[in-house]
C-alpha positions in Angstrom: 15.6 -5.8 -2.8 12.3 -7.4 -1.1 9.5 -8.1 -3.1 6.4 -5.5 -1.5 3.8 -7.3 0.7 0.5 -6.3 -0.1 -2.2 -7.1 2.6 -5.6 -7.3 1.6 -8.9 -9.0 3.0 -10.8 -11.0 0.8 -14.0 -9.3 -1.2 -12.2 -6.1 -0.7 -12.5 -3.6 -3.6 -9.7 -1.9 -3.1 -7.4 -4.6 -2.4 -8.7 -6.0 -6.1 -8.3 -2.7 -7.9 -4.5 -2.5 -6.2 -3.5 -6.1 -6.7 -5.0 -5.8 -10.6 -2.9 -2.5 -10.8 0.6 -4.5 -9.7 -0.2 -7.5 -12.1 -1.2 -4.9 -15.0 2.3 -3.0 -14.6 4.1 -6.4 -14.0 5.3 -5.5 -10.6 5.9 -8.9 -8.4 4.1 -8.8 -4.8 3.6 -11.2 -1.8 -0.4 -11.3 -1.1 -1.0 -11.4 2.6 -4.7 -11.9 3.2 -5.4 -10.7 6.8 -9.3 -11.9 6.9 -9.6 -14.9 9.2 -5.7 -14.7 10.2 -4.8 -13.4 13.3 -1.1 -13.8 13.3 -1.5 -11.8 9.9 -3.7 -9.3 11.0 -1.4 -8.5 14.1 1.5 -7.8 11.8 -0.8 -5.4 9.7 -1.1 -3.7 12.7 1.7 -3.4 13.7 3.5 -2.5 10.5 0.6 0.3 9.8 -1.1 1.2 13.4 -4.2 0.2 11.6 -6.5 -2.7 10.1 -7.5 -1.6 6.9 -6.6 -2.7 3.5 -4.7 -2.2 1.3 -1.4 -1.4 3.0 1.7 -1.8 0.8 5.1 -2.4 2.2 8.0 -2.1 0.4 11.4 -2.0 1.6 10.3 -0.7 4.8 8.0 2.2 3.6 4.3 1.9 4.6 1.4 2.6 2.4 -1.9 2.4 4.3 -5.6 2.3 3.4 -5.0 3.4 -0.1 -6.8 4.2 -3.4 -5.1 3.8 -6.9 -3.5 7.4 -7.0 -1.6 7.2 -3.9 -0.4 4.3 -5.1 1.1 5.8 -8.4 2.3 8.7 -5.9 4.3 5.9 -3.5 5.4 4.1 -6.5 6.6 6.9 -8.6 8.7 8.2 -5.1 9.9 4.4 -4.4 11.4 4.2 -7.9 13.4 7.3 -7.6 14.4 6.3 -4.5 16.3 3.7 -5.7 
């Protein structure tokens, strides 16, 4: 299984509340800060057909733009999923 990449821009509220909500639960993520990198940035938009941060991705499922409860939603479905 992948690790999840979690893109973010720097100084982004909701990219700090999600990243402290990973570490707090001890789940292992790849940071991808999209602010000043365009190569990053493209992927972001690609993945999500968006810009905004958060976006999770985890073994090919997309979370975009989120807040803390549809993050316990996606990871609550991703872990029966497995």
């Amino acid at each position: 299984m992948n690790a999840p990449i979690l893109y973010v821009k720097a100084g982004c509220p909701y990219c700090a509340a999600a990243m402290e909500y990973l570490d707090q639960r001890q789940i292992a993520y790849e940071k991808v800060d999209v602010r000043g990198d365009d190569l990053a940035m493209e992927k972001l938009k690609e993945i999500s057909n968006q810009s905004k941060t958060p976006t999770l991705v985890w073994d090919g499922q997309v979370l975009a733009n989120f807040g803390i409860e549809d993050l316990e939603r996606f990871l609550a479905q991703h872990q029966t999923a497995r």
